[in-house]
N, C-alpha and C positions, 0 to 999 in steps of 0.2 A: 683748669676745669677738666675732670675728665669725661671719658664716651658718653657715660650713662647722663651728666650733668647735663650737657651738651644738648644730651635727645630731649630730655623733659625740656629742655628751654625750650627746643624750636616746636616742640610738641605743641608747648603751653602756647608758642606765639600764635603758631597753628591753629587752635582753636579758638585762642581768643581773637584773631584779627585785628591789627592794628587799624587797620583801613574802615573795618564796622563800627570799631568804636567809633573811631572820628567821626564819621556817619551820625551813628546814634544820637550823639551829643549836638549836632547839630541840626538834629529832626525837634521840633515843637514837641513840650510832656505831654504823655496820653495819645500823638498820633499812630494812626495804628494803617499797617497794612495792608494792603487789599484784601490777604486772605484774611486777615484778623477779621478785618472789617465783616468779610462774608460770613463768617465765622458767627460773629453776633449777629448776623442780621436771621442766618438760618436759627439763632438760637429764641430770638425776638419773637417770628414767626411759628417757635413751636408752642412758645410762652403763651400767645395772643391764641393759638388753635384751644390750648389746653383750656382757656380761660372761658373762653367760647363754650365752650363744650360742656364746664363746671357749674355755671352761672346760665342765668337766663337775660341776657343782654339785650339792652333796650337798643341800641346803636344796631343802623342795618349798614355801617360802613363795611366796606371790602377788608377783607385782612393786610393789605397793603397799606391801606390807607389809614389802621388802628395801628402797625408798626410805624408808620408818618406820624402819626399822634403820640406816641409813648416815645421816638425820638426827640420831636421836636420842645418835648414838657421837659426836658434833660439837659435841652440844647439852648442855650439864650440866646444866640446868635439868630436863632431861629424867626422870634418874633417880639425879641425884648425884653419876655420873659422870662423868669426860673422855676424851677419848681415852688418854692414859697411867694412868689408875687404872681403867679397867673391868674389871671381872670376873665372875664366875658372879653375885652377887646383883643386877646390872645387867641381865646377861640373863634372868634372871627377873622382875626387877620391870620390864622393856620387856614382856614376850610377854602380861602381864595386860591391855596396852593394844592388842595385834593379834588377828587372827582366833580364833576359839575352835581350841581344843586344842592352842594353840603352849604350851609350857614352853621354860623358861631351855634347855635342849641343842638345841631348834629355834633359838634366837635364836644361839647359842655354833655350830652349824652354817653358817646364815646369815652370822656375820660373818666365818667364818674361805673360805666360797666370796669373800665381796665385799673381801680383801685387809683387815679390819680389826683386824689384830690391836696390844691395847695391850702396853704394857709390863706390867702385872701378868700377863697372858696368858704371859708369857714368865719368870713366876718360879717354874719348875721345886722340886722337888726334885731334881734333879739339874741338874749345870751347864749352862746352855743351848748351850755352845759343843759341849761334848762331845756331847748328842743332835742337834745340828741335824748335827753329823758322823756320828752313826750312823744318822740317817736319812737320809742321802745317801745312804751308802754301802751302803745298804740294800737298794737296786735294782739285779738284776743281771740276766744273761741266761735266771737262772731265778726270777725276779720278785723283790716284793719280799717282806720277813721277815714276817711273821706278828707279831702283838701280842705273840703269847707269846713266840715268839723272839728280839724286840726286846728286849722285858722281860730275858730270860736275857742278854742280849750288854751291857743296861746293870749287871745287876747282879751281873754278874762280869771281872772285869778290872780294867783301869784305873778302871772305873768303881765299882768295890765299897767302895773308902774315899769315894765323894763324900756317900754318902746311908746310911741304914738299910734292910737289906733289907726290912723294912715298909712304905717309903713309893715301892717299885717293883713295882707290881700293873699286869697287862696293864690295867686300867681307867682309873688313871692315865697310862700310857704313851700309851695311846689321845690321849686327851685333847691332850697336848703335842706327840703324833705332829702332828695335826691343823695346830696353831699353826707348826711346825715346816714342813710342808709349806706351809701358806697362807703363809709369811714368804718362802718358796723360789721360791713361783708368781711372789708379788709383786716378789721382786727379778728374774727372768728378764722380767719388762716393763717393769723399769726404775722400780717401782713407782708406775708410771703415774696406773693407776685411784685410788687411792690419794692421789695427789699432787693430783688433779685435785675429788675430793669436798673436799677441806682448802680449796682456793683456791676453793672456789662457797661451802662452809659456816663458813668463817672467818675471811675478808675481812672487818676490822672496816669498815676504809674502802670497800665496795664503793659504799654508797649515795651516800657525798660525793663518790666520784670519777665517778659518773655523772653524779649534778646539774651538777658542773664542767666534765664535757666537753659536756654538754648547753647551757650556759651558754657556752663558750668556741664551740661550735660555729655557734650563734647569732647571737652576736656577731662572727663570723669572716664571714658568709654576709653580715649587715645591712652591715659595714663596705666588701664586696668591691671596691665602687667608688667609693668615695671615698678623696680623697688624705689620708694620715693624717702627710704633715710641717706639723703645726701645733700649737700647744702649747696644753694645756688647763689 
């Protein structure tokens, strides 16, 4: 082996670390480091300001406490649920752990201003295709319908064979209005915001692929000037 070979080996060991990798490999996928961690959370918090500021938000949580919300819809460990199974007993057993006098319809406000709406959120009593149509068409030049009026327009018509007229009360309608509108908001921005908490909070590989570009980068800098046609 000669000089030059020599140096890129200890270069390469140099930057790669045998002792990180070990490490790495035996860190849980996706955990992430304190600065990572900070990292997201100051990014969370600009996401939640931005959103705030776009939108006219029904939720008067604290910003703190809407970065609490959009972690823990991400997080199952959190309260059992995930993003596609959350529901009303999720949002109540989240608001026991934020500010005092949040209940589950503070937190069920909260997610439906921050674009989080899951799939159970969207299992109606009545068809969801059919409401998310009557609540489009809902808004006109003489604003939009009224709960009760909603209510009247789903439960007669086309829509009178979907459900039992018991299970169409302006209280419920309220309710899927809600999800209905937040699904609306969320695809008119291309369900940005949305797109962008999934990719900070669900990157299994975020952590491995830092270490590796931190490693590759490294190594890319140590090697800049040395000629690398030689065989190791």
């Amino acid at each position: 082996m000669d000089d030059k070979t020599a140096e890129l080996r200890d270069l390469f060991v140099d930057a790669t670390g045998e002792e990180t990798v070990t490490e790495s490999q035996s860190d849980p996928r996706g955990s992430l480091s304190e600065s990572d961690d900070a990292t997201v959370e100051e990014r969370l918090i600009e996401l939640v300001e931005e959103m705030r500021e776009r939108y006219e938000f029904a939720s008067s949580l604290s910003t703190s406490d809407l970065v609490t919300v959009v972690r823990a819809f991400f997080d199952p460990d959190a309260t059992g649920a995930d993003a596609e199974s959350w529901s009303g007993a999720a949002d109540a057993a989240l608001a026991s752990s934020l500010s005092a006098d949040v209940d589950g319809d503070a937190v069920f406000r909260a997610r439906m201003d921050l674009h989080l709406v899951s799939d159970a959120d969207r299992d109606a009593p009545i068809p969801y295709d059919r409401l998310r149509s009557l609540v489009s068409a809902s808004t006109g030049d003489d604003g939009s319908l009224t709960d009760d009026e909603l209510t009247e327009a789903i439960a007669s018509g086309v829509d009178s064979e979907a459900v039992a007229e018991t299970d169409v009360t302006p209280e419920t309608v309220r309710g899927y209005r809600r999800v209905v509108e937040a699904d609306l908001v969320s695809r008119r921005a291309n369900h940005r915001f949305r797109d962008v908490f999934t990719d900070l909070l669900t990157d299994a590989d975020l952590s491995t692929r830092l270490a590796e570009d931190a490693r590759r980068d490294g190594l890319q800098e140590a090697t800049e000037d040395i000629e690398t046609d030689v065989s190791l």
